[in-house]
C-alpha positions as a LaTeX table, in Angstrom:
\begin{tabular}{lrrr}
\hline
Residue & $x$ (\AA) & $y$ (\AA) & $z$ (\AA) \\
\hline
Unk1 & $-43.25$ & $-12.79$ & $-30.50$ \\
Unk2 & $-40.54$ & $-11.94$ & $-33.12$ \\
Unk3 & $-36.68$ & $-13.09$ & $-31.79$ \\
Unk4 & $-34.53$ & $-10.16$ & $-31.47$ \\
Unk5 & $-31.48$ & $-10.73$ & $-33.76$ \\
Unk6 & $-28.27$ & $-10.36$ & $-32.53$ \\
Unk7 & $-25.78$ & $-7.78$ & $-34.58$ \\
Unk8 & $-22.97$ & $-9.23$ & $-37.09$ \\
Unk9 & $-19.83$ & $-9.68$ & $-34.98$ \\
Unk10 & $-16.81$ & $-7.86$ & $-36.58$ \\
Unk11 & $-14.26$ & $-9.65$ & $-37.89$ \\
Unk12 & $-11.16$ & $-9.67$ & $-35.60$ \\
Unk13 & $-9.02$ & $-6.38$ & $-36.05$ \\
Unk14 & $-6.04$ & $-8.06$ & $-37.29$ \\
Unk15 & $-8.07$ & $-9.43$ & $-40.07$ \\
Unk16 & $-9.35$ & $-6.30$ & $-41.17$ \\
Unk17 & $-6.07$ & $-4.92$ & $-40.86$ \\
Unk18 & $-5.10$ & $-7.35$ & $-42.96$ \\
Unk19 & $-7.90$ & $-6.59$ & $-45.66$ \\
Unk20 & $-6.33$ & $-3.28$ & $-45.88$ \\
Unk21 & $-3.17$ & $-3.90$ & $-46.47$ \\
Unk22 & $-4.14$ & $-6.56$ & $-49.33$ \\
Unk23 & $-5.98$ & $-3.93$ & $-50.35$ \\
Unk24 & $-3.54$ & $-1.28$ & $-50.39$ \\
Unk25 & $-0.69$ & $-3.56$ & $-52.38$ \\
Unk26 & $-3.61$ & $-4.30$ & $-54.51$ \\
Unk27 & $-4.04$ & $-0.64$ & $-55.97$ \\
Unk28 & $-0.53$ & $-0.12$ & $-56.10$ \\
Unk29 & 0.24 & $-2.69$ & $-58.18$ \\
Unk30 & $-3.02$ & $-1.51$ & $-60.57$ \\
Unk31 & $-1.29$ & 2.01 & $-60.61$ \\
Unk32 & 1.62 & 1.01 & $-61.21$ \\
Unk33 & 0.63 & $-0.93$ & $-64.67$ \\
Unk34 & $-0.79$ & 2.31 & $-65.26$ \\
Unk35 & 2.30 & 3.94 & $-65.96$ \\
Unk36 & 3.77 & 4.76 & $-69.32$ \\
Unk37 & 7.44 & 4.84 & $-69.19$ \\
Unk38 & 9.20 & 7.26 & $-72.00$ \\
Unk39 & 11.10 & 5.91 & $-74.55$ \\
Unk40 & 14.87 & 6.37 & $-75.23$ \\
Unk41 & 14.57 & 8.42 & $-77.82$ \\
Unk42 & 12.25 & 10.94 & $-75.57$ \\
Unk43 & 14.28 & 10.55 & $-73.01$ \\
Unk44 & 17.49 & 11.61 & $-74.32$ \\
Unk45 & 15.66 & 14.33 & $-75.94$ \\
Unk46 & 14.71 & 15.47 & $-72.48$ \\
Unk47 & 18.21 & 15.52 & $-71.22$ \\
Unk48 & 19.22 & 17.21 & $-74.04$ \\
Unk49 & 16.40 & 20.36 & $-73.66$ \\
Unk50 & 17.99 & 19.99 & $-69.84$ \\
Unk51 & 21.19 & 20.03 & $-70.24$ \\
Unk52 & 20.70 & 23.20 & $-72.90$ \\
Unk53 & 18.80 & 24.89 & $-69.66$ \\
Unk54 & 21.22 & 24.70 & $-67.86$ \\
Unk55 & 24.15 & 26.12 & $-69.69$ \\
Unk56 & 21.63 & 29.24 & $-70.72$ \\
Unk57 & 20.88 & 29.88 & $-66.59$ \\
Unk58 & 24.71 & 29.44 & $-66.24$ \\
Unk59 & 25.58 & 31.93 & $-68.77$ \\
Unk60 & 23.45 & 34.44 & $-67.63$ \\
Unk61 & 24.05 & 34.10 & $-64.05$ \\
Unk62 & 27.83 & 34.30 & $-64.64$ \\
Unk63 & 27.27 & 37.53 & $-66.92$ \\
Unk64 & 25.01 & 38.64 & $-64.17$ \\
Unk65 & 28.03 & 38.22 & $-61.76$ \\
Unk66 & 30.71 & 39.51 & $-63.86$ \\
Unk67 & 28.38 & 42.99 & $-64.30$ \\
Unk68 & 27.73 & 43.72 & $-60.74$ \\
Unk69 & 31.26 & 43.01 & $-59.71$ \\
Unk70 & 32.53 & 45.19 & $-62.44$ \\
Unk71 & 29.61 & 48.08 & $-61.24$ \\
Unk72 & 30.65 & 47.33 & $-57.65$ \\
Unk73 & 34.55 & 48.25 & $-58.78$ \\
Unk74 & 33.35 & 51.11 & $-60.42$ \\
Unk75 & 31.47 & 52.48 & $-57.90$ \\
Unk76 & 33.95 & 51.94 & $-55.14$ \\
Unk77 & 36.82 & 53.42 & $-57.29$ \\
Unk78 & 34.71 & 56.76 & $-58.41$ \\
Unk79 & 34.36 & 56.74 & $-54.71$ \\
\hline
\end{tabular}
């Protein structure tokens, strides 16, 4: 007669908690070799193409408010 075999025991949940978390720090640490930083030279010429956004959008929003406040005066004095 063939002997029944017992199942595998699990490993205590703390350890396989454990695992995970090894685990987890493990592929951070890959992805974070992964990563190619920018070098000064880009990254100033970021800021600069940000810093040129900006002014534009401020410039046109502040023509933007200085038109309808103008059309607002007009209308209420026509009025």
């Amino acid at each position: 007669m063939a002997k029944k075999k017992e199942p595998e025991k699990k490993p205590n949940v703390f350890k396989r908690m454990g695992k995970g978390i090894v685990k987890f720090f493990r592929d951070i640490k890959g992805e974070i070799k992964k990563i190619v930083w920018p070098t000064v030279k880009t990254t100033f010429g970021n800021m600069g193409v940000v810093l040129l956004s900006m002014l534009i959008v401020g410039v046109l929003i502040t023509a933007l408010d200085y038109g309808l406040h103008f059309l607002l005066g007009f209308l209420m004095h026509v009025s």
